[in-house]
N, C-alpha and C positions, 0 to 999 in steps of 0.2 A: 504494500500500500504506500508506504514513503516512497520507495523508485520512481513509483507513476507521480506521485505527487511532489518531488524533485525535480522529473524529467521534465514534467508540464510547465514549472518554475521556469526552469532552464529555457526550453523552446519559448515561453512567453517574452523573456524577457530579451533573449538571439531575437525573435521577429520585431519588438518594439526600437533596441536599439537598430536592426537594420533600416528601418523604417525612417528613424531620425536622420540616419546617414544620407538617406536618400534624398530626404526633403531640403537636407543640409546642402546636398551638389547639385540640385535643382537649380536653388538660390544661387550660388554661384556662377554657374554656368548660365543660368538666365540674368543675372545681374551685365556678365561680358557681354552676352550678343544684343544689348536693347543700347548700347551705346553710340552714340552717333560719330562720327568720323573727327568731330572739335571734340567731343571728348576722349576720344582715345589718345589724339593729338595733346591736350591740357594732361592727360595724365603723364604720357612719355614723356612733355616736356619738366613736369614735376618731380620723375623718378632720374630724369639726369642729374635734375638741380641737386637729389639729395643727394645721388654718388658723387658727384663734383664734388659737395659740402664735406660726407664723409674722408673721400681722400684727402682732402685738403688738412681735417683733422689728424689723421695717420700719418700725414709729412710733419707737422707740427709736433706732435707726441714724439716723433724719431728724433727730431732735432733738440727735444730736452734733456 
């Protein structure tokens, strides 16, 4: 009686969290394709800005 009443825990909770995962990559993947062309452009040009930013800290830290 515990086995099945384990195993069913077990499977309930495998299909709930698969479930979250899915809704989870949904969201993301639907988040990327609804973006317009000046958005993708504003993002690119914000993730240069931060690695530019970044290195530029990196040279700084070596030089102390």
């Amino acid at each position: 009686m515990l086995d099945i009443i384990s195993m069913t825990t077990l499977l309930m909770i495998t299909f709930i969290l698969g479930l979250i995962t899915f809704l989870i990559l949904c969201i993301i993947v639907g988040g990327n394709s609804n973006k317009t062309e000046y958005e993708r452009k504003m993002e690119d040009e914000e993730q240069m800005k931060y690695l530019e930013n970044y290195k530029n800290k990196q040279i700084k830290n070596r030089q102390k």
